[in-house]
LUMTOR-503425 format. One line per field, with one value per residue: x, y, z of N, C-alpha, C in turn; residue number from 1. Coordinates in pm, 1 decimal, m for minus. Example, Ala and Ser with C-alpha at 12.3 -4.5 7.8 and 13.67 -1.06 7.14 Angstrom:
<pts>
n.x	[1319.0,1285.0]
n.y	[m569.0,m225.0]
n.z	[780.0,708.0]
ca.x	[1230.0,1367.0]
ca.y	[m450.0,m106.0]
ca.z	[780.0,714.0]
c.x	[1320.0,1290.0]
c.y	[m330.0,3.0]
c.z	[780.0,787.0]
rofi	[1,2]
</pts>
This chain:
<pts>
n.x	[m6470.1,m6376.2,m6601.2,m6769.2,m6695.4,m6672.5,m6964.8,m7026.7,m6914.5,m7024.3,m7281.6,m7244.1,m7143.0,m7345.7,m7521.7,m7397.0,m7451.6,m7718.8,m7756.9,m7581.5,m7769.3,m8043.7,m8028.4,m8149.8,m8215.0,m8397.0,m8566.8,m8725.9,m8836.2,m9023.2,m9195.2,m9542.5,m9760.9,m9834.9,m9604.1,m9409.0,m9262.2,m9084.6,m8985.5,m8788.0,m8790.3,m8458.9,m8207.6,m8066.0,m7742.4,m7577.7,m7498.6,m7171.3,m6942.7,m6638.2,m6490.0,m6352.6,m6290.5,m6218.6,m5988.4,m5919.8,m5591.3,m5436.3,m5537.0,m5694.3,m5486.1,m5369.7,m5112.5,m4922.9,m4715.4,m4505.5,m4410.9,m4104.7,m4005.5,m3887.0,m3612.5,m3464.1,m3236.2,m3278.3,m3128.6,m3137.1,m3116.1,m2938.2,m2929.8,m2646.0,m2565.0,m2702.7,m2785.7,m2703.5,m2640.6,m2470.4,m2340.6,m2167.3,m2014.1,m2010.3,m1810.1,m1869.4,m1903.3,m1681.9,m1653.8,m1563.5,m1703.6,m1703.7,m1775.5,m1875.4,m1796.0,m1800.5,m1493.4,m1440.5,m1579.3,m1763.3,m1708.3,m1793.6,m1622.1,m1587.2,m1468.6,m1276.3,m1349.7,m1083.7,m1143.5,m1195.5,m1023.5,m1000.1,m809.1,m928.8,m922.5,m960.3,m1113.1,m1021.0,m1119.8,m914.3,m885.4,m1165.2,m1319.1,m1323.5,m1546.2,m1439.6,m1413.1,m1216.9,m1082.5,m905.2,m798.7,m776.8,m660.5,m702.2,m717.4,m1022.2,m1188.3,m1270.7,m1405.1,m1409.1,m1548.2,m1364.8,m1308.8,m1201.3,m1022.3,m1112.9,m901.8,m749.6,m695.2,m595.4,m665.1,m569.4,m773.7,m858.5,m1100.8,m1322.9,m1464.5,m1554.7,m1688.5,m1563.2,m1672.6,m1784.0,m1758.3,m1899.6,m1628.7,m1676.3,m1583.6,m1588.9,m1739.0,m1492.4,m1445.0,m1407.9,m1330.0,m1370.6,m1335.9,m1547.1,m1575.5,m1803.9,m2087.5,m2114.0,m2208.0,m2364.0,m2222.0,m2298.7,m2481.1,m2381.2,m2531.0,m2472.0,m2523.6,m2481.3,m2418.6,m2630.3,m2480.5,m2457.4,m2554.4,m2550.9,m2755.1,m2766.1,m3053.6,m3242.6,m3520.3,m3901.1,m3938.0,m4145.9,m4343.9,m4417.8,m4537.1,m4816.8,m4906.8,m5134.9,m5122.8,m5251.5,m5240.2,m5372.3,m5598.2,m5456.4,m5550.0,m5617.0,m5654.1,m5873.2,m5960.8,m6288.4,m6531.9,m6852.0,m7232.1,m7379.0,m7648.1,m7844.7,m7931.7,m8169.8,m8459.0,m8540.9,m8682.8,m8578.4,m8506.1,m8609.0,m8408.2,m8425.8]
n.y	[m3598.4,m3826.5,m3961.3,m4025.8,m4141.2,m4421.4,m4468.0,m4524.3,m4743.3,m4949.6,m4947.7,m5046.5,m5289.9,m5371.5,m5410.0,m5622.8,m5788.2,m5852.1,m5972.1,m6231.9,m6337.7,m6395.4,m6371.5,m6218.8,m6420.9,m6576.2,m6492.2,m6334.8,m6549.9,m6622.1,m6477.4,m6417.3,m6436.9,m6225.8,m5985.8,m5670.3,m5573.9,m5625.8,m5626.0,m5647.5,m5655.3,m5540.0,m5512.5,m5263.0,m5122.2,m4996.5,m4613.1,m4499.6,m4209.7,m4028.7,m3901.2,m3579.9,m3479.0,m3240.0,m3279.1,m3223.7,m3192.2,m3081.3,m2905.6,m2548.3,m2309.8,m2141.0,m1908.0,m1746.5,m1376.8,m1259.2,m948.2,m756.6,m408.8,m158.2,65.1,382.1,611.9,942.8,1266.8,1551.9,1954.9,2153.7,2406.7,2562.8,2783.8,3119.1,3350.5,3706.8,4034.9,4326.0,4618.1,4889.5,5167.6,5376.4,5620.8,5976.3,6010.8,6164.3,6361.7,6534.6,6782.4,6926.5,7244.5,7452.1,7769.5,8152.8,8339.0,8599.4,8893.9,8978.6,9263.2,9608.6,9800.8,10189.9,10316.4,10511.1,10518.1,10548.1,10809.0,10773.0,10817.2,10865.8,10897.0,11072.6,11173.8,11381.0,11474.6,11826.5,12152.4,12332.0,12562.6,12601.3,12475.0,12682.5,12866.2,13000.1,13271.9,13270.6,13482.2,13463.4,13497.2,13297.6,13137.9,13237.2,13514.4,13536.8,13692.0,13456.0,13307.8,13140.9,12847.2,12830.7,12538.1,12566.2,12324.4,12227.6,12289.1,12091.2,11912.4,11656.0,11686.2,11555.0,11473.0,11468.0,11270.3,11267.4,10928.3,10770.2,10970.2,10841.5,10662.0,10603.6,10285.8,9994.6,9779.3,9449.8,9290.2,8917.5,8735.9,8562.8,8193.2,7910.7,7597.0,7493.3,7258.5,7169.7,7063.1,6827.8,6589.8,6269.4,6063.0,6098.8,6087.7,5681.6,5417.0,5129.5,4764.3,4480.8,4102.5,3847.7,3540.7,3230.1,2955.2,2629.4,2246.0,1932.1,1648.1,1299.7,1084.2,803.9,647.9,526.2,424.9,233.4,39.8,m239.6,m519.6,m794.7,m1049.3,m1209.7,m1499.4,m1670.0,m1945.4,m2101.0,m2415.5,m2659.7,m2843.7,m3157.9,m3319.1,m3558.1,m3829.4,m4026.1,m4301.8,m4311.6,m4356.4,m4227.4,m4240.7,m4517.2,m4809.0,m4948.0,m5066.5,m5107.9,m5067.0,m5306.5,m5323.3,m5607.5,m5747.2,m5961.8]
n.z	[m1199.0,m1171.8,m1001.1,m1214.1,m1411.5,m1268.8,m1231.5,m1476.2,m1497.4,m1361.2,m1468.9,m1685.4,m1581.0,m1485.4,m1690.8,m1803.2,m1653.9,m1675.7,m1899.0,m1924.2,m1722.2,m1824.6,m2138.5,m2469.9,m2652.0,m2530.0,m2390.7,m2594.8,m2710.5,m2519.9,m2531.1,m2669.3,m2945.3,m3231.1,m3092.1,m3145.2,m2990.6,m2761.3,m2374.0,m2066.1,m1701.4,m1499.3,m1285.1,m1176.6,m1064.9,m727.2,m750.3,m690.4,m581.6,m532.3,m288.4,m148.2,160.1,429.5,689.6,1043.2,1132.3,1334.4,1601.4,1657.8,1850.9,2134.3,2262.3,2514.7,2513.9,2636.6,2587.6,2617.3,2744.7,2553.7,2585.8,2504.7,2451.6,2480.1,2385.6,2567.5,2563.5,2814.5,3008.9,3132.0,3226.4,3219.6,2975.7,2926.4,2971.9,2865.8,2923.0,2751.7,2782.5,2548.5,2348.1,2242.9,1831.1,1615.7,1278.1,988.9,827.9,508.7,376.5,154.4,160.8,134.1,90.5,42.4,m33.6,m357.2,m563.9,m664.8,m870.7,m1078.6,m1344.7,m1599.2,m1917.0,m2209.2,m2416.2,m2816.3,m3112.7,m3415.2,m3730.1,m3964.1,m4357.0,m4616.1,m4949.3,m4979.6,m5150.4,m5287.8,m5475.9,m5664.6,m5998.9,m6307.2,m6538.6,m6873.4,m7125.0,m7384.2,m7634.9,m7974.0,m8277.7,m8564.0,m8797.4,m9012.9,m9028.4,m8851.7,m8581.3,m8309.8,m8032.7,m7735.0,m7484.6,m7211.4,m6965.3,m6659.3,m6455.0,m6079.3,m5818.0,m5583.9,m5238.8,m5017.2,m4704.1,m4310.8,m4057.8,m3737.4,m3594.2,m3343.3,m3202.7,m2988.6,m2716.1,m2415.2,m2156.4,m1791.2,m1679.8,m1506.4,m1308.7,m1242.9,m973.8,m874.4,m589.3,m375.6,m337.8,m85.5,18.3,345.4,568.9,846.3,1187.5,1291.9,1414.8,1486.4,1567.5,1916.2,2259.8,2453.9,2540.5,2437.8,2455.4,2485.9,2424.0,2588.8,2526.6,2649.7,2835.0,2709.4,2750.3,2617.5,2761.1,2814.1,2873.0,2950.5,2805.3,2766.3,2494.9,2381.7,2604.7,2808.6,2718.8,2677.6,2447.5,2315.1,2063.3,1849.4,1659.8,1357.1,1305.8,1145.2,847.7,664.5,385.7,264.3,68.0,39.1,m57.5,m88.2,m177.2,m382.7,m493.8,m458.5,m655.2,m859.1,m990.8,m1407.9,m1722.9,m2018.5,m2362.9,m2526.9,m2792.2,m3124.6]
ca.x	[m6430.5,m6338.4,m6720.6,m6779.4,m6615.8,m6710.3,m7069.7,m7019.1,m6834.8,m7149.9,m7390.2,m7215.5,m7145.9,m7535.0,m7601.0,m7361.7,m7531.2,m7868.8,m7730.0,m7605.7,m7925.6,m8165.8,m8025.3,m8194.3,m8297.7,m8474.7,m8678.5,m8757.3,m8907.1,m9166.7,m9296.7,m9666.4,m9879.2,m9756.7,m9560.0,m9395.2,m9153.0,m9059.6,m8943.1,m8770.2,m8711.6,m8326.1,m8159.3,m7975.8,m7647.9,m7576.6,m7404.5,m7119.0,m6830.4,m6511.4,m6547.2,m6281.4,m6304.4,m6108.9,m5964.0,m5869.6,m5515.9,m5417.6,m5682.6,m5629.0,m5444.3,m5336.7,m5023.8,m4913.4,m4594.8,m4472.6,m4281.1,m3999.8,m4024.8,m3826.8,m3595.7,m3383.8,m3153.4,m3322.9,m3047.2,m3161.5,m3006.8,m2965.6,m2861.1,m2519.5,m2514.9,m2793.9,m2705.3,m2692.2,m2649.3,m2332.1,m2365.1,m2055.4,m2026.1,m1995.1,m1783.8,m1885.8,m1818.4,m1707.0,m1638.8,m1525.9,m1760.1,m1628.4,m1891.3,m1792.5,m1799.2,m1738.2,m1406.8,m1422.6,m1743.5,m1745.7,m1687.4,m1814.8,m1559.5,m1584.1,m1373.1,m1324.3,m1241.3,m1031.6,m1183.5,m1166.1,m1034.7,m982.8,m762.6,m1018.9,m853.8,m1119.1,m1069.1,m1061.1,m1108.8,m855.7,m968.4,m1273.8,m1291.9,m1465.8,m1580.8,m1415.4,m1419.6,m1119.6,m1083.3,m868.8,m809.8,m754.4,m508.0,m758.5,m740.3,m1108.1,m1187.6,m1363.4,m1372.5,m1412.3,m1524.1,m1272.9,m1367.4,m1053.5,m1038.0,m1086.7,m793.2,m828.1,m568.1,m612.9,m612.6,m594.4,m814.6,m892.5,m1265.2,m1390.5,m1526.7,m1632.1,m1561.5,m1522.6,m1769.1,m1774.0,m1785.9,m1862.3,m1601.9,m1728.3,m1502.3,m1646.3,m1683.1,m1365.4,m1506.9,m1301.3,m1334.4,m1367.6,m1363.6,m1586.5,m1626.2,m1973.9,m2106.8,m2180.8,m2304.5,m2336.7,m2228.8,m2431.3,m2419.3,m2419.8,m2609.5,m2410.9,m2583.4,m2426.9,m2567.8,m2649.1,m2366.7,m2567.7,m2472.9,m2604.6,m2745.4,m2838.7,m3162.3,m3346.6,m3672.4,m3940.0,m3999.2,m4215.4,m4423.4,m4412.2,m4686.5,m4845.8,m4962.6,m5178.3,m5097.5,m5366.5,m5230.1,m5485.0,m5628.9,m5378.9,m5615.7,m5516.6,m5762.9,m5846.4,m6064.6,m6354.7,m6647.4,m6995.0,m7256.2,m7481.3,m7762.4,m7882.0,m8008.3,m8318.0,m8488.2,m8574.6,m8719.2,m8500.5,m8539.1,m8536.9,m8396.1,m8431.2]
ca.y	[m3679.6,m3988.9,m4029.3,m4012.3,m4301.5,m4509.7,m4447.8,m4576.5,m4882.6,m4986.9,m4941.3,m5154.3,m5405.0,m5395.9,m5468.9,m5781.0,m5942.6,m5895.7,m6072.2,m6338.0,m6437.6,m6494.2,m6365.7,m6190.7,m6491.9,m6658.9,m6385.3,m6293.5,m6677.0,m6628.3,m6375.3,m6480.3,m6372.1,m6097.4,m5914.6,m5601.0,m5503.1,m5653.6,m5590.1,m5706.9,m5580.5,m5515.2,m5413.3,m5125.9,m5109.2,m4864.2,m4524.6,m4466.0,m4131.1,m4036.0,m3721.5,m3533.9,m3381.0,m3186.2,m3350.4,m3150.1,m3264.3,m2997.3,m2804.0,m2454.9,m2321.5,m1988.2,m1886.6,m1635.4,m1440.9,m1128.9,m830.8,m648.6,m253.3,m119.5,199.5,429.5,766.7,1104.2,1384.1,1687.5,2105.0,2194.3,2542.4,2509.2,2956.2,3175.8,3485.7,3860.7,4173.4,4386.3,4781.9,4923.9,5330.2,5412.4,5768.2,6000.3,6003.9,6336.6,6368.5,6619.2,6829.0,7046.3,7323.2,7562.7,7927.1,8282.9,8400.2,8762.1,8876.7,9043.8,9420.4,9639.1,9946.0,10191.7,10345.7,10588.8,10477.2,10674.9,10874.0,10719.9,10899.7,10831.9,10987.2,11078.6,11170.3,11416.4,11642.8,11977.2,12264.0,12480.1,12663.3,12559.8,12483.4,12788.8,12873.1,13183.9,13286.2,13324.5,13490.8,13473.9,13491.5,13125.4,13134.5,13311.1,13591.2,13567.4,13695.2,13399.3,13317.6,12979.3,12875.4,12703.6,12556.9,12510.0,12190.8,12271.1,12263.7,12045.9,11857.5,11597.1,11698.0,11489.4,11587.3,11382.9,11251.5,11188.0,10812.8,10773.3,11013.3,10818.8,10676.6,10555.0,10165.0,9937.9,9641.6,9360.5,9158.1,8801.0,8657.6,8457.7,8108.1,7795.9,7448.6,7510.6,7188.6,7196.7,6923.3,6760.8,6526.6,6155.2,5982.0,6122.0,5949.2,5679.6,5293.3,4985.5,4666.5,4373.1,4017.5,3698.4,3419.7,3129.7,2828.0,2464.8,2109.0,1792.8,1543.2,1171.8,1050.3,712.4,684.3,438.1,398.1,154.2,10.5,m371.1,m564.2,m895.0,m1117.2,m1342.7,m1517.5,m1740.2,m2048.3,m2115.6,m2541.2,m2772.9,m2964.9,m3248.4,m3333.3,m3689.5,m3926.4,m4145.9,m4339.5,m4286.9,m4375.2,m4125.9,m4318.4,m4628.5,m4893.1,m4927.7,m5152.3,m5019.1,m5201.9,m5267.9,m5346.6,m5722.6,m5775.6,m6040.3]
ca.z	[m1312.7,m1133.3,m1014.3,m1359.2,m1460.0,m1177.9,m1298.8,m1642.3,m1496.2,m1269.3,m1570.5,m1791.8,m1563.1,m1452.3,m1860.3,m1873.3,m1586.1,m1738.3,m2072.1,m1843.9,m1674.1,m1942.7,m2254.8,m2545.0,m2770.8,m2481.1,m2360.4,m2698.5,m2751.6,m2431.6,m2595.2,m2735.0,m3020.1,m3271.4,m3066.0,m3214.9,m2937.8,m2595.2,m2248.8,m1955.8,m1555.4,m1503.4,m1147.3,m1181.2,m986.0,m674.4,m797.9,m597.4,m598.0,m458.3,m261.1,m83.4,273.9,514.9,857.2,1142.8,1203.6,1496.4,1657.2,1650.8,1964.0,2187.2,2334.6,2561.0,2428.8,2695.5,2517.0,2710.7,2707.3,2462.1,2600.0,2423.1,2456.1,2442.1,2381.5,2592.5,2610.6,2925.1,3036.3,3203.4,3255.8,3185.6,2913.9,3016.4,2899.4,2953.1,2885.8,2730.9,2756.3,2380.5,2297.0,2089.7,1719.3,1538.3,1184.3,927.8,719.5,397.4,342.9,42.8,197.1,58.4,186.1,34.8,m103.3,m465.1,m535.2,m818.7,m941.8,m1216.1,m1432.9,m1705.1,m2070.9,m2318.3,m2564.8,m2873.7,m3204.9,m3526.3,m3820.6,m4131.6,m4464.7,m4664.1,m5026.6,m4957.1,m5252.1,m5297.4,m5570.0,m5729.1,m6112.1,m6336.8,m6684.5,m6908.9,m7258.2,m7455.0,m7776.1,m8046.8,m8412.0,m8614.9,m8870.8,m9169.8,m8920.6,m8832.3,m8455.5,m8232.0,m7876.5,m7683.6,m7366.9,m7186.3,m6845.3,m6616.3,m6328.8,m5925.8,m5739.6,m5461.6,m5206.5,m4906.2,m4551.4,m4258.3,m3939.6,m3630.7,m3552.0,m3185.7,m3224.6,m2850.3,m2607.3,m2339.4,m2045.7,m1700.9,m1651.5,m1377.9,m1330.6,m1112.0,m900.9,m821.9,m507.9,m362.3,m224.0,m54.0,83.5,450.8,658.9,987.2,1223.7,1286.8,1545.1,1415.4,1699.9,2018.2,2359.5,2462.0,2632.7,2390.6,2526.0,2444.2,2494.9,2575.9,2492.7,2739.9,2808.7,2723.4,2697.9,2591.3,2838.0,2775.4,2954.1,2902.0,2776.6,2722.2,2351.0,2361.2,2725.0,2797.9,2685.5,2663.4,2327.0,2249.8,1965.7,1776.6,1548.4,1336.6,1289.3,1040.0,802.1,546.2,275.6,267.0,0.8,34.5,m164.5,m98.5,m206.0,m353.9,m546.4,m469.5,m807.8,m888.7,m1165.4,m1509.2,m1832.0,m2078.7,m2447.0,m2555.0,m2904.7,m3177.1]
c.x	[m6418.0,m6464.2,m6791.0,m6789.3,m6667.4,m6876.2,m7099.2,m6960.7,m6924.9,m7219.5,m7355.6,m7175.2,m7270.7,m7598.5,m7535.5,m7394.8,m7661.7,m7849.9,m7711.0,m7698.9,m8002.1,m8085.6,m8096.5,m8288.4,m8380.6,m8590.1,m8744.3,m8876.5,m8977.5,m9239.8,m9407.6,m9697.9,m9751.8,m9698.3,m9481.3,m9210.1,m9180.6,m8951.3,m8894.9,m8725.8,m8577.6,m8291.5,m8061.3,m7862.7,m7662.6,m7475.4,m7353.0,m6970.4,m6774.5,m6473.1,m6386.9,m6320.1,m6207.6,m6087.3,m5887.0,m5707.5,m5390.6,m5470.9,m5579.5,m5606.6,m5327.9,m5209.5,m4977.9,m4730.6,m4555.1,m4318.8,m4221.3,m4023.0,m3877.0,m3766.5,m3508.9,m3296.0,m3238.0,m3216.9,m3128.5,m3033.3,m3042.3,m2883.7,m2758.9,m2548.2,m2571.5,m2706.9,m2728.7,m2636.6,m2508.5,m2357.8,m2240.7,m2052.3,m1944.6,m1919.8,m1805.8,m1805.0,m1810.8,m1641.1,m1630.5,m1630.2,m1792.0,m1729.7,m1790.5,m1865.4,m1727.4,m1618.9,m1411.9,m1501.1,m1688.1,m1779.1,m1738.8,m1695.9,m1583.3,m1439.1,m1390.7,m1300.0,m1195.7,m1111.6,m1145.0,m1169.1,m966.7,m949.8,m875.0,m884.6,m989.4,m1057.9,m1110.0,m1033.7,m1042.6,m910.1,m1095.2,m1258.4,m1382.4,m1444.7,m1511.5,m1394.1,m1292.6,m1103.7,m920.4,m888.5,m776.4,m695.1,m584.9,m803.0,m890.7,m1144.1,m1319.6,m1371.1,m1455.5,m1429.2,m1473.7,m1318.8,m1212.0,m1106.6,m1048.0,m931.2,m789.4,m668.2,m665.6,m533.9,m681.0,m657.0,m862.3,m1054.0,m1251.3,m1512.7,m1629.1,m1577.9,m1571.6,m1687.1,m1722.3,m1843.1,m1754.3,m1819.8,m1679.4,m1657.1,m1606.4,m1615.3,m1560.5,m1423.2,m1402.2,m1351.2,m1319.5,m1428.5,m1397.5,m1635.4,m1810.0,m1990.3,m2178.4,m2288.6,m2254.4,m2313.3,m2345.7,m2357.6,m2478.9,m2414.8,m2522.7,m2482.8,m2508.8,m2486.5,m2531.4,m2548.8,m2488.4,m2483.8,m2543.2,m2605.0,m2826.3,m2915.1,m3231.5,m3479.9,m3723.0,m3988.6,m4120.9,m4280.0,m4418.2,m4517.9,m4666.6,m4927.4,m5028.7,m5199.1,m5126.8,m5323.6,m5379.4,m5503.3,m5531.1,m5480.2,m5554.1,m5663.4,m5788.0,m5991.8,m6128.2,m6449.6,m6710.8,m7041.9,m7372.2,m7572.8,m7786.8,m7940.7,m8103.4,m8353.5,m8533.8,m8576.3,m8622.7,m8539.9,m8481.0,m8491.2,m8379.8,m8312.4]
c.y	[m3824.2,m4045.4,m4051.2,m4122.4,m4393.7,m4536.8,m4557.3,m4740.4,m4987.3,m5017.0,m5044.6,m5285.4,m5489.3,m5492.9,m5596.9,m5831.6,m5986.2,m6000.0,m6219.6,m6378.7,m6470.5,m6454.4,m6282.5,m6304.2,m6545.2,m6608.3,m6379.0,m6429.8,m6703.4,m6521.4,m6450.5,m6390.0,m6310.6,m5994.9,m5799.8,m5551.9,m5590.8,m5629.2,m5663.9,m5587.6,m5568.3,m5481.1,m5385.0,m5102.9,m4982.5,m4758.7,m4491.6,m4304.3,m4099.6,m3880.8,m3672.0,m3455.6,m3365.8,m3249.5,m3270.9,m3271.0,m3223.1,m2914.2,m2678.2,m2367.9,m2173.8,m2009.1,m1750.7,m1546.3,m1257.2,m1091.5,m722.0,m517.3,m218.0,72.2,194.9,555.0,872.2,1199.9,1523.4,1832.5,2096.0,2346.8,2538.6,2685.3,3018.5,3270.8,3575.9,3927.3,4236.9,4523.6,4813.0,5073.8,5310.9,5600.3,5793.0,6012.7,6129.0,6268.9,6525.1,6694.8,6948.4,7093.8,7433.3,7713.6,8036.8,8387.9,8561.9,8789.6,8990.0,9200.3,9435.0,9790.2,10020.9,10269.2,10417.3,10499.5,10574.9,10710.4,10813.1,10783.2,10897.5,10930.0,10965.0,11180.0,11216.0,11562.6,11727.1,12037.6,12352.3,12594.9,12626.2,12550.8,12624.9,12774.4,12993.4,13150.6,13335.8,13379.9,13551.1,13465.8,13338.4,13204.8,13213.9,13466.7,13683.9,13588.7,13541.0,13392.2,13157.4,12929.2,12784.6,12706.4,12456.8,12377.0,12290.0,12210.2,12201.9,11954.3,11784.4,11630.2,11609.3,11585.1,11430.0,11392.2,11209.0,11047.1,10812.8,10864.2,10983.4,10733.1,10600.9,10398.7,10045.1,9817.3,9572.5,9262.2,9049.2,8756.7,8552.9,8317.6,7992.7,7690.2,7464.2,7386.0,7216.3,7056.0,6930.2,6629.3,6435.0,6095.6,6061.0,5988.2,5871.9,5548.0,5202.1,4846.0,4578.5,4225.2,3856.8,3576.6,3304.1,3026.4,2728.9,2402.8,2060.8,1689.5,1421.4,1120.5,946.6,724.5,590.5,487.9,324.5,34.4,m174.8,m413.5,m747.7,m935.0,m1183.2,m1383.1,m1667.1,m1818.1,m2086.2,m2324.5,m2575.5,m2878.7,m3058.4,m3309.7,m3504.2,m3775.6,m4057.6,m4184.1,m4384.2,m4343.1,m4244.7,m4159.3,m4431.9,m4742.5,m4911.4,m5092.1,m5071.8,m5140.8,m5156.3,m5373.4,m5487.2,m5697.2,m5913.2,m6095.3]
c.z	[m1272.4,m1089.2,m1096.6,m1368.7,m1356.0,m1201.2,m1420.4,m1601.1,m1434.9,m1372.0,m1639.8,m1749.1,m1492.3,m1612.5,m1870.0,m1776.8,m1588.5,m1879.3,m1995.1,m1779.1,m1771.4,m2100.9,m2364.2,m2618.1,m2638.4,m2399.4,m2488.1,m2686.0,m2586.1,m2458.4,m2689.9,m2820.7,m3153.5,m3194.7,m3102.0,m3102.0,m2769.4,m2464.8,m2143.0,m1858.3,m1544.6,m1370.2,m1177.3,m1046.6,m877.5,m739.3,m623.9,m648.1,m488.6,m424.9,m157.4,74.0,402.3,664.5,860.8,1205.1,1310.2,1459.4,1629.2,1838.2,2023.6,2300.9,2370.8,2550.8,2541.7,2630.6,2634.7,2679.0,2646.7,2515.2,2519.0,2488.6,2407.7,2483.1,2452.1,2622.9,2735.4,2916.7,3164.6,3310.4,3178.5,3082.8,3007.3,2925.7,2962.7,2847.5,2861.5,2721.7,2613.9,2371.0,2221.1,1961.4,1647.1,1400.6,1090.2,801.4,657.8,359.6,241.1,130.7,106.3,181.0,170.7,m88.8,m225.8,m478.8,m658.3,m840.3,m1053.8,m1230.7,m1552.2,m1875.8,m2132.1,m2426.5,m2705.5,m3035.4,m3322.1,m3617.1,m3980.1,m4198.3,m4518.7,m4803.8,m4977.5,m5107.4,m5266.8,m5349.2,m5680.2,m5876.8,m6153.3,m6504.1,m6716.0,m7055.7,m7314.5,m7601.0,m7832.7,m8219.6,m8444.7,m8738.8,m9004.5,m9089.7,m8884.2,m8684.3,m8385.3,m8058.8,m7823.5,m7550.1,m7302.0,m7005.2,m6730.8,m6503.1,m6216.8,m5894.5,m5612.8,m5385.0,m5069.3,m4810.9,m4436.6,m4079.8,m3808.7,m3592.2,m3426.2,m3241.5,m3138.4,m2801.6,m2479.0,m2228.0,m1940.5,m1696.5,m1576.3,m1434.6,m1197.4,m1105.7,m863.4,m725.2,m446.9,m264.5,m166.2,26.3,229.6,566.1,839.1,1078.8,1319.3,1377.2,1476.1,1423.4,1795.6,2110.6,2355.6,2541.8,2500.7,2482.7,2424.2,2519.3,2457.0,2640.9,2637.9,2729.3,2853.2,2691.4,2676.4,2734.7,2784.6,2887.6,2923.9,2923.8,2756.2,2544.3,2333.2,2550.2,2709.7,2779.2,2649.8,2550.4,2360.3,2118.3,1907.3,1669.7,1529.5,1295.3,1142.6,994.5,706.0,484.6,294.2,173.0,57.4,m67.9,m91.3,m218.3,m236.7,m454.8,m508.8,m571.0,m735.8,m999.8,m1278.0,m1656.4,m1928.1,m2214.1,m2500.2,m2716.5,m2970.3,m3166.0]
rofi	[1,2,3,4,5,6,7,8,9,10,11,12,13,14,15,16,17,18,19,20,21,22,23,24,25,26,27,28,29,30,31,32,33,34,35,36,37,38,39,40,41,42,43,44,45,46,47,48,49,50,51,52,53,54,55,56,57,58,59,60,61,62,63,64,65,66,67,68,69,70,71,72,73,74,75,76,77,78,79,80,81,82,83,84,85,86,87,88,89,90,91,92,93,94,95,96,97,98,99,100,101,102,103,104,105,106,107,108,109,110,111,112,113,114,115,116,117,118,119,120,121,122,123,124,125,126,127,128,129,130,131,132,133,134,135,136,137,138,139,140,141,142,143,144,145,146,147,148,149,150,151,152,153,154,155,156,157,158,159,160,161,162,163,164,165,166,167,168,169,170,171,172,173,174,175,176,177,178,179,180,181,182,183,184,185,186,187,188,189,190,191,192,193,194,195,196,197,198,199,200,201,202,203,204,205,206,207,208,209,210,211,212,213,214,215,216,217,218,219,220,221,222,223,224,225,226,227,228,229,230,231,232,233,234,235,236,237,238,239,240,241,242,243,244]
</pts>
């Protein structure tokens, strides 16, 4: 932008020093004949702009930068007292066990029953009923006869019936059973293995974390910008239009 302008400021002060040397009207009036249009030479100013560029204002530059080794604490177990084993003789174990048994085994008996006999109640006939003819006269003393038929004579007697008479029948006793605790073997002898464990501690041991080492460490060049003006055209001449 600013060679811009610097441009424009050249040009126009190229045009007012062509007006100042000869002028318009006095060019115009060496012009011969019918002329229609005329011309003059002009020198054209140099173009100049305003450029920026970088200066080195410290080089770029190496230094040597030694790092210490870096230790620390490492926690280790150690085994103070190995484990082991210790054998314990184990006695055996008994225990109690209630089995149902038959204390006195079941019987069968028989036996008679009583005869069994019942009083019946039954008419008996004394004398049976019958038929017979009677005759007499009726009051106009004519002979007839009539047959008259008498009732049975009968009466209740009591007599004894055999129902059952009797039979042989087996009873059956049932087994007698009972709760009969017997002892029983759990575990036999034997040796239990018992294991005790190892005695450890904690020990503290230094360590490298990190190994010593050497840098190199590379600043890089400090520039600073800085303006100048150039020239980047040189003028010229160029015709330029007289006017009336």
């Amino acid at each position: 932008m600013a060679g811009g302008g610097f441009r424009a400021t050249a040009i126009a002060s190229a045009f007012a020093a062509a007006v100042s040397m000869g002028g318009p009207a006095s060019a115009w009036d060496d012009c011969r004949g019918d002329a229609v249009a005329c011309y003059e030479r002009v020198r054209l100013p140099d173009v100049y702009e305003t450029v920026e560029r970088p200066v080195v204002v410290r080089p770029a530059t190496e230094r040597v930068v030694h790092l210490p080794p870096v230790i620390g604490t490492q926690v280790h177990r150690e085994v103070v007292l190995p484990g082991r084993v210790h054998s314990v003789p184990v006695a055996p174990v008994y225990g109690t066990f209630v089995r149902r048994e038959m204390i006195e085994p079941g019987t069968v008996a028989y036996r008679m029953t009583p005869p069994v006999v019942e009083r019946v109640e039954e008419t008996v006939v004394v004398r049976p009923g019958r038929s017979r003819w009677i005759y007499k006269r009726d009051r106009y003393g004519r002979e007839i006869k009539c047959l008259v038929r008498t009732q049975p004579v009968t009466r209740i007697v009591a007599r004894d019936v055999l129902v059952d008479p009797g039979r042989r029948v087996a009873v059956f006793t049932p087994p007698v059973y009972a709760d009969v605790p017997r002892p029983v073997l759990l575990r036999p002898a034997g040796v239990q293995n018992f294991y005790e464990p190892p005695v450890t501690r904690f020990v503290a041991r230094p360590v490298i974390l990190r190994p010593a080492e050497t840098r190199v460490i590379v600043e890089p060049p400090v520039y600073r910008m800085t303006r100048s003006t150039v020239r980047v055209r040189s003028g010229g001449t160029a015709w330029q239009p007289i006017n009336r």
